[in-house]
PDB file with SEQRES, HELIX, SHEET and CRYST1 records, atoms N, CA, C and O in Angstrom:
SEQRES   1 A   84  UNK UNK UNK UNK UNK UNK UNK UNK UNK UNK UNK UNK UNK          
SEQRES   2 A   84  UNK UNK UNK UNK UNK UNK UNK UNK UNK UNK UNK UNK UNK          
SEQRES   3 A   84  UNK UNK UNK UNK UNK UNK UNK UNK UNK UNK UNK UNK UNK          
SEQRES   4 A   84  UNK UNK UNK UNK UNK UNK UNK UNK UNK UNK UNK UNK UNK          
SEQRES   5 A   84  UNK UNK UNK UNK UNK UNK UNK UNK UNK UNK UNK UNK UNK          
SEQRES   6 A   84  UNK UNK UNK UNK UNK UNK UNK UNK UNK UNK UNK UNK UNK          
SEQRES   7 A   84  UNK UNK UNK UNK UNK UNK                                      
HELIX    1 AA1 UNK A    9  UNK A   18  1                                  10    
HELIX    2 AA2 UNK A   70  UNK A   83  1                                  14    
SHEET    1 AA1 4 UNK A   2  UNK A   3  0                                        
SHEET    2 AA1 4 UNK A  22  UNK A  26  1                                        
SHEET    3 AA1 4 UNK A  35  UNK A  40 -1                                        
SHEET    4 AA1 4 UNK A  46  UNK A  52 -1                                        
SHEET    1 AA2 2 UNK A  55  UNK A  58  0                                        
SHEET    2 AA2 2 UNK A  64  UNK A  67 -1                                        
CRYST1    1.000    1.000    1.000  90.00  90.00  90.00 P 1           1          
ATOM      1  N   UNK A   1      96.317  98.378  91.363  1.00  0.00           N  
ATOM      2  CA  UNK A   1      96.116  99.289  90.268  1.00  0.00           C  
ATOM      3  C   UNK A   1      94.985  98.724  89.412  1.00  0.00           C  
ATOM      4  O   UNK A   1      94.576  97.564  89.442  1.00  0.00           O  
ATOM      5  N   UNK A   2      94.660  99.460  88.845  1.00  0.00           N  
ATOM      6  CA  UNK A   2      92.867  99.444  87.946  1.00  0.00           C  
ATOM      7  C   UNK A   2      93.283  99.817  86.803  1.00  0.00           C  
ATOM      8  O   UNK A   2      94.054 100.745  86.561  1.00  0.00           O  
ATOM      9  N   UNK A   3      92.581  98.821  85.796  1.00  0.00           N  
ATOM     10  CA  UNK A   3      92.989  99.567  84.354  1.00  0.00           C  
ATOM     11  C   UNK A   3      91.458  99.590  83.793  1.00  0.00           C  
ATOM     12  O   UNK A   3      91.016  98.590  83.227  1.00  0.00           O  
ATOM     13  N   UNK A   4      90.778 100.587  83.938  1.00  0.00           N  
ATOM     14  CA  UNK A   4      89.269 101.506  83.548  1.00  0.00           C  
ATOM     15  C   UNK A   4      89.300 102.488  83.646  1.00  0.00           C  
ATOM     16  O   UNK A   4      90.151 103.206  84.171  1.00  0.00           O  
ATOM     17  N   UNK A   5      87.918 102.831  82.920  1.00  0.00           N  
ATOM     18  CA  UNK A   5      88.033 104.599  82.984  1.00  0.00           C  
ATOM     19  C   UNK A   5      87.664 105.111  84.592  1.00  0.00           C  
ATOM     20  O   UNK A   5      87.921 106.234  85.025  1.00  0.00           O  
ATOM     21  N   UNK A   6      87.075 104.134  85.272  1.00  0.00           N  
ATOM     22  CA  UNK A   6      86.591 104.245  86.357  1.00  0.00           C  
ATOM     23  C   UNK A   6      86.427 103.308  87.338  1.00  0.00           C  
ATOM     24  O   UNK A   6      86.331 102.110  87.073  1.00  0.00           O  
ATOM     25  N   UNK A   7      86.372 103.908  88.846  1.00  0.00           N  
ATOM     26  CA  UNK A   7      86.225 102.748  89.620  1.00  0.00           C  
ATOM     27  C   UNK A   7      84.824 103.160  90.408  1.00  0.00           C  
ATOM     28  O   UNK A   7      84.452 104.081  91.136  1.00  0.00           O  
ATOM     29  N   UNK A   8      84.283 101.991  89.864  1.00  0.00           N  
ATOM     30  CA  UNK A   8      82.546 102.590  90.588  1.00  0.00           C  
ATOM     31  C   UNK A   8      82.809 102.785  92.338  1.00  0.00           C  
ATOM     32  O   UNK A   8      83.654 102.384  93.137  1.00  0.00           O  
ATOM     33  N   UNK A   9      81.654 103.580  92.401  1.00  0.00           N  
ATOM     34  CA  UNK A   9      81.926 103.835  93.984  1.00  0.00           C  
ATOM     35  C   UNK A   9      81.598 103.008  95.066  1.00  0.00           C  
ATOM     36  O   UNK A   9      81.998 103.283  96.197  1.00  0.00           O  
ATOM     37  N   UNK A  10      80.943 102.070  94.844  1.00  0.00           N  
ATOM     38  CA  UNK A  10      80.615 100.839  95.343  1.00  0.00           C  
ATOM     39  C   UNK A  10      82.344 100.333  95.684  1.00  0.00           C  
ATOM     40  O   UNK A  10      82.750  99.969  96.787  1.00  0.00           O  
ATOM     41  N   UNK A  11      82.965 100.409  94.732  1.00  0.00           N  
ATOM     42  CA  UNK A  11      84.665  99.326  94.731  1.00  0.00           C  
ATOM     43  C   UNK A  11      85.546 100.139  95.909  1.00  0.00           C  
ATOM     44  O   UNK A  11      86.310  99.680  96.758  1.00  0.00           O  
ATOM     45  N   UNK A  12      85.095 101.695  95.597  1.00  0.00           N  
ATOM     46  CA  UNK A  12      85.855 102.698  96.688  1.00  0.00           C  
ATOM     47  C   UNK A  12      85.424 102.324  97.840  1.00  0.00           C  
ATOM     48  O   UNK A  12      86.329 101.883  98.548  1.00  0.00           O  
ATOM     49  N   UNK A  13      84.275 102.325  98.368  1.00  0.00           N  
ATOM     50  CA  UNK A  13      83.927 101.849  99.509  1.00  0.00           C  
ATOM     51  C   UNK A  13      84.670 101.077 100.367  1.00  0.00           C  
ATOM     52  O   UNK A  13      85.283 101.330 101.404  1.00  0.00           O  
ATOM     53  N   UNK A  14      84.327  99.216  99.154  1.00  0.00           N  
ATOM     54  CA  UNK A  14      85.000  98.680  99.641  1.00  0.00           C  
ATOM     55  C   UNK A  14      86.301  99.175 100.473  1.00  0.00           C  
ATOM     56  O   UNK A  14      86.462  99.381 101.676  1.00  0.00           O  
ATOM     57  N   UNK A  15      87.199  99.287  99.313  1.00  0.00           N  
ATOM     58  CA  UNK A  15      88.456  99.722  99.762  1.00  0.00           C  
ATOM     59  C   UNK A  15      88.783 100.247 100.530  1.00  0.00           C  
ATOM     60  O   UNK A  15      89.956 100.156 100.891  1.00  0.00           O  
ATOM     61  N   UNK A  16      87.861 101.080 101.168  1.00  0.00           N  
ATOM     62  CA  UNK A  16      87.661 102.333 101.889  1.00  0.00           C  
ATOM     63  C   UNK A  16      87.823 101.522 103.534  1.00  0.00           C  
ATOM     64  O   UNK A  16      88.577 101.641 104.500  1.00  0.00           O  
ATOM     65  N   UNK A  17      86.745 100.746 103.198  1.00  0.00           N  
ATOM     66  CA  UNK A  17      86.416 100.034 104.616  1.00  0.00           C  
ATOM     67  C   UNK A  17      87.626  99.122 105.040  1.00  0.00           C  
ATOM     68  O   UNK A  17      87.927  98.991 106.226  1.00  0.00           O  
ATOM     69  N   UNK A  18      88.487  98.332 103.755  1.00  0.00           N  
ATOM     70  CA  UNK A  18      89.186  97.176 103.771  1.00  0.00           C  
ATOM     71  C   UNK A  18      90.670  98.098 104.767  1.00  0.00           C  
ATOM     72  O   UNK A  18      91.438  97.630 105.607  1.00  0.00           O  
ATOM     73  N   UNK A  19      90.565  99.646 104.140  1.00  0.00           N  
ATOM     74  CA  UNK A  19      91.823 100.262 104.891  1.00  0.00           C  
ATOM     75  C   UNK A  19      93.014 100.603 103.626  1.00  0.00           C  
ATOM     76  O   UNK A  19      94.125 101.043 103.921  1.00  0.00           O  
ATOM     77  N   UNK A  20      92.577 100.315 102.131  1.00  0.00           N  
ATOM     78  CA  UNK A  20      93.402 100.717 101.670  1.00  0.00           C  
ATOM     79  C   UNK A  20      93.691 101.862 101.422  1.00  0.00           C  
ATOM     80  O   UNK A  20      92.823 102.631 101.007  1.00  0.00           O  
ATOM     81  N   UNK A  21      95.202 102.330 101.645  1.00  0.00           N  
ATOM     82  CA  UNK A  21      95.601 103.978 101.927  1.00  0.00           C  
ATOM     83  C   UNK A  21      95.239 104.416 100.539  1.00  0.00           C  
ATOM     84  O   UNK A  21      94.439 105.346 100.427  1.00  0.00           O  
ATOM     85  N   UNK A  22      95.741 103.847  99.468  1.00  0.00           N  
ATOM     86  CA  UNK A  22      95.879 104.928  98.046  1.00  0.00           C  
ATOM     87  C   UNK A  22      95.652 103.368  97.180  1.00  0.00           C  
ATOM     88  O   UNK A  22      95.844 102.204  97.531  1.00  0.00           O  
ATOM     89  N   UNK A  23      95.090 104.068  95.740  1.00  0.00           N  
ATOM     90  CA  UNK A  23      94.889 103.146  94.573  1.00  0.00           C  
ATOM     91  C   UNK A  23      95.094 103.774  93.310  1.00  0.00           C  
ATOM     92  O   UNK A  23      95.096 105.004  93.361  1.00  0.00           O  
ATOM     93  N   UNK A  24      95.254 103.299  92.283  1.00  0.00           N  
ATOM     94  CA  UNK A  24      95.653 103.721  91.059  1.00  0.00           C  
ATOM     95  C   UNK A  24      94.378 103.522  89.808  1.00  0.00           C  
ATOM     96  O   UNK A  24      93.800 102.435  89.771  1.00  0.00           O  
ATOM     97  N   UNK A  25      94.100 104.306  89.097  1.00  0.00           N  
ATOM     98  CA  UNK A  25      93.149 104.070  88.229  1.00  0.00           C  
ATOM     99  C   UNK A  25      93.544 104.865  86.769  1.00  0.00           C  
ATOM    100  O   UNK A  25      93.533 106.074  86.540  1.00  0.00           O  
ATOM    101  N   UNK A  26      93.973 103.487  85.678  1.00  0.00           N  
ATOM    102  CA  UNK A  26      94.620 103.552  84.554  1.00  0.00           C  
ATOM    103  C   UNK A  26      93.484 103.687  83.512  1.00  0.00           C  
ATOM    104  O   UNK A  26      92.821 102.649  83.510  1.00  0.00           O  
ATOM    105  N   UNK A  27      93.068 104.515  82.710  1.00  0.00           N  
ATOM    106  CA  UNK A  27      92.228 105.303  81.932  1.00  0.00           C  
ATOM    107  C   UNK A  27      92.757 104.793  80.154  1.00  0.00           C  
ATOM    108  O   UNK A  27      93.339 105.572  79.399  1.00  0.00           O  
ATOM    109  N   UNK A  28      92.428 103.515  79.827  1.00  0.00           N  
ATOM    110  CA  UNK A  28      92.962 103.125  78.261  1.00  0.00           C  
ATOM    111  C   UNK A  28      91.587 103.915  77.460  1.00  0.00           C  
ATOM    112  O   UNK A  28      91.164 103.353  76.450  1.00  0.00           O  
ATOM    113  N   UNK A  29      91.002 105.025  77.851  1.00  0.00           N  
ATOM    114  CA  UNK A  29      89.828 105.006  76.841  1.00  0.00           C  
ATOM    115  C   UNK A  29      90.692 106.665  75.747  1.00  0.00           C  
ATOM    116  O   UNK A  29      90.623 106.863  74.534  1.00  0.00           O  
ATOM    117  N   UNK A  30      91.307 107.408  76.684  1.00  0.00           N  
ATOM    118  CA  UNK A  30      91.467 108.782  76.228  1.00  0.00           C  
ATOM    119  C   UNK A  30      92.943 108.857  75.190  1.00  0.00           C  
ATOM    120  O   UNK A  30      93.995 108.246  75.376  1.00  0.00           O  
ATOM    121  N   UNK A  31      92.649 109.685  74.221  1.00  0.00           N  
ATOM    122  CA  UNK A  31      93.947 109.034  72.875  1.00  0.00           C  
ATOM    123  C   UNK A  31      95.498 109.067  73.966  1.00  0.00           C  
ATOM    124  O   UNK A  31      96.439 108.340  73.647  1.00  0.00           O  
ATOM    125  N   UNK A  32      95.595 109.970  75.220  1.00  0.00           N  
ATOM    126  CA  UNK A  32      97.038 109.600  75.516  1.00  0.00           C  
ATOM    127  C   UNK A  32      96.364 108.607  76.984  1.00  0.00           C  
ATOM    128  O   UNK A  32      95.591 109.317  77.627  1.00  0.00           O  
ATOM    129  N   UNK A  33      96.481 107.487  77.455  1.00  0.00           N  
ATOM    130  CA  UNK A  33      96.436 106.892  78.704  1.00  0.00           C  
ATOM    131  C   UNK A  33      96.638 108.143  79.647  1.00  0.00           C  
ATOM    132  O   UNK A  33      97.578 108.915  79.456  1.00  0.00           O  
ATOM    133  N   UNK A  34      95.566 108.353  80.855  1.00  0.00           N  
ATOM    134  CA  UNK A  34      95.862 108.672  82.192  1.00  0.00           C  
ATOM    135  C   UNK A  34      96.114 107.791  83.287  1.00  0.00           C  
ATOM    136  O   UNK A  34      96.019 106.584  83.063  1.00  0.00           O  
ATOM    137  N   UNK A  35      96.408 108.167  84.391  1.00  0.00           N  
ATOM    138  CA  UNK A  35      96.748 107.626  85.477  1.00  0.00           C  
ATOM    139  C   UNK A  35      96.142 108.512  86.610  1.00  0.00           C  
ATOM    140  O   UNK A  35      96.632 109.607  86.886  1.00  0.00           O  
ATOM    141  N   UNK A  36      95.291 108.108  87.116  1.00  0.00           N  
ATOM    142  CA  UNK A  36      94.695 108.971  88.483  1.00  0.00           C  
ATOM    143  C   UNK A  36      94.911 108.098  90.053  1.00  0.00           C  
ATOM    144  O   UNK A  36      94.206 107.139  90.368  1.00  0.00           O  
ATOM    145  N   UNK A  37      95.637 108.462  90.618  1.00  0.00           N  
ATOM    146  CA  UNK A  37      96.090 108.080  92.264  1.00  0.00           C  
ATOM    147  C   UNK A  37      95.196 108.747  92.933  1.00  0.00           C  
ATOM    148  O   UNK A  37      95.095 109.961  92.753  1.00  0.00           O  
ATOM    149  N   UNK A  38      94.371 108.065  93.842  1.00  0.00           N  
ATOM    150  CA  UNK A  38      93.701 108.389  95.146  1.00  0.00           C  
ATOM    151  C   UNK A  38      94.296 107.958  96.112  1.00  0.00           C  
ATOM    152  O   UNK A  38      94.920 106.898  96.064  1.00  0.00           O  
ATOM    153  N   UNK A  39      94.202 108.832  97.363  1.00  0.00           N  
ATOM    154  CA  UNK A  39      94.694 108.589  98.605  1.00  0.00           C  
ATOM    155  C   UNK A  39      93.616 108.186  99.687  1.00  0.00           C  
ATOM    156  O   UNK A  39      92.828 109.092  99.419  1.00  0.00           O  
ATOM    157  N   UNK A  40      92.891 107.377 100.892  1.00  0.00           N  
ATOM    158  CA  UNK A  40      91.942 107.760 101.720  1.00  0.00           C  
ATOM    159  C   UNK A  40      92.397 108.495 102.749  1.00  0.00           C  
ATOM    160  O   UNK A  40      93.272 108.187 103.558  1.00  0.00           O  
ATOM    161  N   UNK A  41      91.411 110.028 102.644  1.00  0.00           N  
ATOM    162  CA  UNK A  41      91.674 111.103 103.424  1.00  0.00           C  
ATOM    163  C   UNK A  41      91.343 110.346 104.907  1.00  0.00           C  
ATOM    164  O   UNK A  41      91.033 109.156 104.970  1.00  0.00           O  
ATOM    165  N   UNK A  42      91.448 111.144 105.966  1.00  0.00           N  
ATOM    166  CA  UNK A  42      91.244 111.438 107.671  1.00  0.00           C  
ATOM    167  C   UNK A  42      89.742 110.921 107.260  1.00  0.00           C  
ATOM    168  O   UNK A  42      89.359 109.842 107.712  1.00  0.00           O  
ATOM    169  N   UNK A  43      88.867 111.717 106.376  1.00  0.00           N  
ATOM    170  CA  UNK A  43      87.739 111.875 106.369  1.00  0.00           C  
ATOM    171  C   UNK A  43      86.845 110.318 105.517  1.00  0.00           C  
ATOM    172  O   UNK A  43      85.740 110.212 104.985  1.00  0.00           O  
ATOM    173  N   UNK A  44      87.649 109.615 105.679  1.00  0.00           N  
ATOM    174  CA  UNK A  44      87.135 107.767 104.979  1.00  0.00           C  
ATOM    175  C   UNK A  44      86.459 108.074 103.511  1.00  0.00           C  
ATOM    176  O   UNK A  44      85.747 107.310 102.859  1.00  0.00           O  
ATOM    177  N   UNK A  45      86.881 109.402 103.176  1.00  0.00           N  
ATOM    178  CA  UNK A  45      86.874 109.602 101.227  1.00  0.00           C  
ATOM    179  C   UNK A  45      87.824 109.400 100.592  1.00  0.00           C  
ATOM    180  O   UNK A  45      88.797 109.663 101.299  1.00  0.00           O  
ATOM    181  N   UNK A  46      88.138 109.057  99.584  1.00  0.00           N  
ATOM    182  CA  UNK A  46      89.481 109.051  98.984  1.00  0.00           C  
ATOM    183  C   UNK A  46      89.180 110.533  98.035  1.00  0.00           C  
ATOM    184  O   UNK A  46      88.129 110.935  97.535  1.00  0.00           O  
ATOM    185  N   UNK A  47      90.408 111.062  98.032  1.00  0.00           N  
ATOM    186  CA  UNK A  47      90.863 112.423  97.644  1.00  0.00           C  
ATOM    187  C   UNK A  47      91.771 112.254  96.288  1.00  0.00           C  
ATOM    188  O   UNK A  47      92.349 111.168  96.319  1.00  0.00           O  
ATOM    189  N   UNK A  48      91.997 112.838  95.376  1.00  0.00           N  
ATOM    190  CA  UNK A  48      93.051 112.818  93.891  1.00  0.00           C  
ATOM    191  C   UNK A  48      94.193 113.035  94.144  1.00  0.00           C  
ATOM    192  O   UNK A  48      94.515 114.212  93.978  1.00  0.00           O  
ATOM    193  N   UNK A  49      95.222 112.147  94.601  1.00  0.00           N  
ATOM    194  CA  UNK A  49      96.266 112.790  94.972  1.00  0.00           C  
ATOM    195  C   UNK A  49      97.029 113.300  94.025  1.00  0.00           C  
ATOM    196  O   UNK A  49      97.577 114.391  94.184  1.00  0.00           O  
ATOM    197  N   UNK A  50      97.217 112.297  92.486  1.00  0.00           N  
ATOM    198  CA  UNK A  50      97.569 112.795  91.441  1.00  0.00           C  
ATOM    199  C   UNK A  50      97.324 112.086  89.864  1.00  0.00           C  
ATOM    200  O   UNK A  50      97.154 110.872  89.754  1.00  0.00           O  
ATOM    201  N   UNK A  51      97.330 112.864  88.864  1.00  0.00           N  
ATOM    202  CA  UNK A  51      96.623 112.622  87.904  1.00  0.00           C  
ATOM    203  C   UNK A  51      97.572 112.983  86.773  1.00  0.00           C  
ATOM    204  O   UNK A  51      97.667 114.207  86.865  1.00  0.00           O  
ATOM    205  N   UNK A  52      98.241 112.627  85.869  1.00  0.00           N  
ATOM    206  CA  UNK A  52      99.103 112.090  84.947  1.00  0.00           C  
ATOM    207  C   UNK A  52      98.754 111.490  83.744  1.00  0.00           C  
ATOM    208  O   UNK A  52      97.911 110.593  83.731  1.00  0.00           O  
ATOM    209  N   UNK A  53      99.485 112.008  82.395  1.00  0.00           N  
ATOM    210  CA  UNK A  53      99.562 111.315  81.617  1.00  0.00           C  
ATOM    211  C   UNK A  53     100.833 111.262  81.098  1.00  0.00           C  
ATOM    212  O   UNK A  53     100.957 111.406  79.882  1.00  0.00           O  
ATOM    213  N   UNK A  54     102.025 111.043  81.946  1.00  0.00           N  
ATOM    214  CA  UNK A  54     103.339 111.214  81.490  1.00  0.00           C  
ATOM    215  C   UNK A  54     103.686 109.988  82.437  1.00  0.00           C  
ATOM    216  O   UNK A  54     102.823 109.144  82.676  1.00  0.00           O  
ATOM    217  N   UNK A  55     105.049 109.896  83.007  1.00  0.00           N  
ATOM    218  CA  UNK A  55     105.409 109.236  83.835  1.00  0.00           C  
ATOM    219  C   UNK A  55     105.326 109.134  85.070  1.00  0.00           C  
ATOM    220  O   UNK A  55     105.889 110.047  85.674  1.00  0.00           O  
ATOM    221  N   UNK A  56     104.613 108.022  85.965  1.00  0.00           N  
ATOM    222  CA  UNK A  56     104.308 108.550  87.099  1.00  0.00           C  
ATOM    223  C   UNK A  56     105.215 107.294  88.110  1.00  0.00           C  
ATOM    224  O   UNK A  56     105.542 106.116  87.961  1.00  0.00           O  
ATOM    225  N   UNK A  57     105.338 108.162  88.984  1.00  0.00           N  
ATOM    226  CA  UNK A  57     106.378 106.918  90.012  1.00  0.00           C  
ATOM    227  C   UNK A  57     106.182 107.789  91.344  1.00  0.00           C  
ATOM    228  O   UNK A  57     106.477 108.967  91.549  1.00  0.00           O  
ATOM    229  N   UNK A  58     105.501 106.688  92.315  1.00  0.00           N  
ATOM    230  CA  UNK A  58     105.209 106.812  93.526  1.00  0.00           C  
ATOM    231  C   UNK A  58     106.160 105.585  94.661  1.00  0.00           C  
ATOM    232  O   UNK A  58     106.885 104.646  94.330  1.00  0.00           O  
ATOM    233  N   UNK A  59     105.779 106.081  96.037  1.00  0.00           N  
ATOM    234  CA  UNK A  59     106.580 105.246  96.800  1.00  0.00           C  
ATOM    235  C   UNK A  59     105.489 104.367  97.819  1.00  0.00           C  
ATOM    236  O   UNK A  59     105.633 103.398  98.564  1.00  0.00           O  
ATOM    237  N   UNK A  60     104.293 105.263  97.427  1.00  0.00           N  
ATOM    238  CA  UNK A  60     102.949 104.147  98.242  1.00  0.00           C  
ATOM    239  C   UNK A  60     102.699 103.376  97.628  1.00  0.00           C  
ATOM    240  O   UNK A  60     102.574 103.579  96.421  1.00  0.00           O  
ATOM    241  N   UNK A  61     102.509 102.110  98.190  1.00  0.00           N  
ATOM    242  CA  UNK A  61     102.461 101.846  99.866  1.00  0.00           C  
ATOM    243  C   UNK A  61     104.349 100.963  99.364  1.00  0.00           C  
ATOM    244  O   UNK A  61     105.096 100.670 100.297  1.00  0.00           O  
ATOM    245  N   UNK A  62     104.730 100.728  98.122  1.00  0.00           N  
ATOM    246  CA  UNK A  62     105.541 100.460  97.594  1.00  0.00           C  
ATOM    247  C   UNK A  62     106.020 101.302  96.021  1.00  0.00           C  
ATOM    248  O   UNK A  62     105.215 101.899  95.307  1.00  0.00           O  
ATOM    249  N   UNK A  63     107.275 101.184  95.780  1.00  0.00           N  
ATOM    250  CA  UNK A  63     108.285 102.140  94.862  1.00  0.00           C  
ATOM    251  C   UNK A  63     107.079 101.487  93.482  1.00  0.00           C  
ATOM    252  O   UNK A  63     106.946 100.264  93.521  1.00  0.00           O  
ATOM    253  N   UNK A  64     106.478 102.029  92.652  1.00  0.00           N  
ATOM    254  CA  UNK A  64     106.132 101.714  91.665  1.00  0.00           C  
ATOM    255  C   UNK A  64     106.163 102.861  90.155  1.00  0.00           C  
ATOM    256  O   UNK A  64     105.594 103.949  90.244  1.00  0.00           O  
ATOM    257  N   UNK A  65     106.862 102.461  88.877  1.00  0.00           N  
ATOM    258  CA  UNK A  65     106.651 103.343  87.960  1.00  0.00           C  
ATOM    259  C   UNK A  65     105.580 102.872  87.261  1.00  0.00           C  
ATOM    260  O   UNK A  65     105.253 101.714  87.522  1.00  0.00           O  
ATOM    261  N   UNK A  66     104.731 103.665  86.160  1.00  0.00           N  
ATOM    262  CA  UNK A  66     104.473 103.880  84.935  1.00  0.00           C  
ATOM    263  C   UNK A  66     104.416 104.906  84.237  1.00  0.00           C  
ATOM    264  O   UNK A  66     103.915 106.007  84.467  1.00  0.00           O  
ATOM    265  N   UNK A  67     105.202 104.320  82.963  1.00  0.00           N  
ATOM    266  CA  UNK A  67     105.551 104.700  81.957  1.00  0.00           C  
ATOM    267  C   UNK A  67     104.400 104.747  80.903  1.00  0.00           C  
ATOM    268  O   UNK A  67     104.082 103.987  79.988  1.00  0.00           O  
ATOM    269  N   UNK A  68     103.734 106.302  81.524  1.00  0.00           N  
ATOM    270  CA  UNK A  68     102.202 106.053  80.510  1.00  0.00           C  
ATOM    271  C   UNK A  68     102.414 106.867  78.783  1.00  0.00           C  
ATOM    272  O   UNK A  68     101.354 106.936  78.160  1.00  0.00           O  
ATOM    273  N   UNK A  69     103.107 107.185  78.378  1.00  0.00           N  
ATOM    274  CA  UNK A  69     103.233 107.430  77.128  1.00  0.00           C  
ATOM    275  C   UNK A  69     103.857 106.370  76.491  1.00  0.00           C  
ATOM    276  O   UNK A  69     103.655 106.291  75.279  1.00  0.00           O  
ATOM    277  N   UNK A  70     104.887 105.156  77.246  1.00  0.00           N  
ATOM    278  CA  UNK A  70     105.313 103.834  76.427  1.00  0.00           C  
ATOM    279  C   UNK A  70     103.869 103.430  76.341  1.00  0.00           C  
ATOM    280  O   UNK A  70     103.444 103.431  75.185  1.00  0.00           O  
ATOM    281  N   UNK A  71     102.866 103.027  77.422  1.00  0.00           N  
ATOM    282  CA  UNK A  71     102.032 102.293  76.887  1.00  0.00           C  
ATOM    283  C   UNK A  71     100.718 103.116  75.998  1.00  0.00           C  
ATOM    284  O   UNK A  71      99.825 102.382  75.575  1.00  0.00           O  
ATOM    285  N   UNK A  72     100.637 104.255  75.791  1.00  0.00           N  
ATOM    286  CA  UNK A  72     100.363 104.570  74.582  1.00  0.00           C  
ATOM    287  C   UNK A  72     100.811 104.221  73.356  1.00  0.00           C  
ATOM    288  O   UNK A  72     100.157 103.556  72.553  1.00  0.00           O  
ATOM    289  N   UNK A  73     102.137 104.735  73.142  1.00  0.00           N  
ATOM    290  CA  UNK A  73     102.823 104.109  72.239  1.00  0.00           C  
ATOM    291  C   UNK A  73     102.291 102.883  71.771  1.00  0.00           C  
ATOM    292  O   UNK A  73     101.899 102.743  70.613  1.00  0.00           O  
ATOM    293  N   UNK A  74     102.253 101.684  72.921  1.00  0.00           N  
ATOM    294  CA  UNK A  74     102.010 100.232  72.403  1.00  0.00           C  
ATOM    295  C   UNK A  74     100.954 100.135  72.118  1.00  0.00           C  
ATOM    296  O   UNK A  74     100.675  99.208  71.357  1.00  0.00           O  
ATOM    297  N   UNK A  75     100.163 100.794  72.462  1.00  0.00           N  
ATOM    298  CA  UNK A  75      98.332 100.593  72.387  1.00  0.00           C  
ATOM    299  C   UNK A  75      98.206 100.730  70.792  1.00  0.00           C  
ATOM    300  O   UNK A  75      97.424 100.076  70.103  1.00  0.00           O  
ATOM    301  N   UNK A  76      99.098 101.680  70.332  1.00  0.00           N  
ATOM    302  CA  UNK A  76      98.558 102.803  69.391  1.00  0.00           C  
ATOM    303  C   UNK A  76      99.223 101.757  68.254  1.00  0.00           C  
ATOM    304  O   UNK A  76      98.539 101.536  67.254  1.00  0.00           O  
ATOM    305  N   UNK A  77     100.648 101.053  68.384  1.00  0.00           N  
ATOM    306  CA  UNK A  77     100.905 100.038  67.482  1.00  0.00           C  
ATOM    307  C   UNK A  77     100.299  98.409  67.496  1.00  0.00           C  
ATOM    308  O   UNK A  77     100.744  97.579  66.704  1.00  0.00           O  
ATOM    309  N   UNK A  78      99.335  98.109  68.401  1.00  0.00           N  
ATOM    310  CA  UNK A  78      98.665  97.206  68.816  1.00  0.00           C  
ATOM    311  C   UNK A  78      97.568  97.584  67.216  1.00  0.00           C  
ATOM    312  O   UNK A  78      97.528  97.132  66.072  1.00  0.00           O  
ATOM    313  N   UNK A  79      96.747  98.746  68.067  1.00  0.00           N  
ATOM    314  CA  UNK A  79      95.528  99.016  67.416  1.00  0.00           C  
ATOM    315  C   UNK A  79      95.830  98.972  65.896  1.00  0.00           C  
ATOM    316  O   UNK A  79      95.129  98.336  65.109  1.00  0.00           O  
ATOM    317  N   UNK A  80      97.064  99.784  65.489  1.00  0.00           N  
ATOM    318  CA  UNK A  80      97.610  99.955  63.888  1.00  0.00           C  
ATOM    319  C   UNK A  80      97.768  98.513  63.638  1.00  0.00           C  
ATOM    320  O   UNK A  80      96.689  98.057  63.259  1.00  0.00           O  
ATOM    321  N   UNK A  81      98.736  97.571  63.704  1.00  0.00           N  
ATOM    322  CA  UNK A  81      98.764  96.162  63.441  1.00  0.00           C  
ATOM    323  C   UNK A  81      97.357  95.305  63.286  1.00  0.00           C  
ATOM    324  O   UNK A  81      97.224  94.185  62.792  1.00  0.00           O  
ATOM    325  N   UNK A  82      96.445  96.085  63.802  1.00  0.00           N  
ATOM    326  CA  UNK A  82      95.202  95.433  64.118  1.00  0.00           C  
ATOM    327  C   UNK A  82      94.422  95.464  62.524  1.00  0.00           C  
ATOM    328  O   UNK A  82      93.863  94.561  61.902  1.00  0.00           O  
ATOM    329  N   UNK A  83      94.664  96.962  62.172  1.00  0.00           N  
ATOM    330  CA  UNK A  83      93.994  97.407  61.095  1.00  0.00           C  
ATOM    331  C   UNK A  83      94.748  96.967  59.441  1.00  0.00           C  
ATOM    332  O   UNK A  83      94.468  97.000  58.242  1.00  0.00           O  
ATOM    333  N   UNK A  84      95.610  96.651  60.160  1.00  0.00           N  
ATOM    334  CA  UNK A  84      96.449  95.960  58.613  1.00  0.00           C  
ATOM    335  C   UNK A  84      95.556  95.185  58.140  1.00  0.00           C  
ATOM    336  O   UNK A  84      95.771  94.554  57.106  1.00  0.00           O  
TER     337      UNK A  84                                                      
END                                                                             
């Protein structure tokens, strides 16, 4: 899993070539956190399999949750504590 707004396409590649099926890319820039899952299609592109800003829980390639409105939440009392 990736925590940026993006994964340059150079990194997909890689991945692409290395054989990884699906990856996760965690978005801290937008006021609620997203979550965007790619899969690599038949076609050696990776495709959106799904895109979230609530709770997301998948079973590739292993059972994994996030809980993307808790870590809003924390961001958002991080940043406030910050400004005290």
């Amino acid at each position: 899993m990736t925590v940026a707004p993006t994964l340059p396409v150079r990194q997909a590649k890689v991945y692409a070539h290395a054989g990884v099926r699906t990856y996760c890319v965690v978005d801290p820039l937008h006021e609620k956190m997203t979550l965007t899952e790619y899969t690599l299609s038949s076609s050696g592109d990776y495709e959106v399999a799904a895109h979230t800003e609530d709770l997301f829980v998948t079973k590739r390639p292993w059972k994994v949750s996030v809980d993307l409105p808790a870590l809003t939440a924390r961001r958002a009392g991080l940043l406030a504590r910050d400004e005290e």
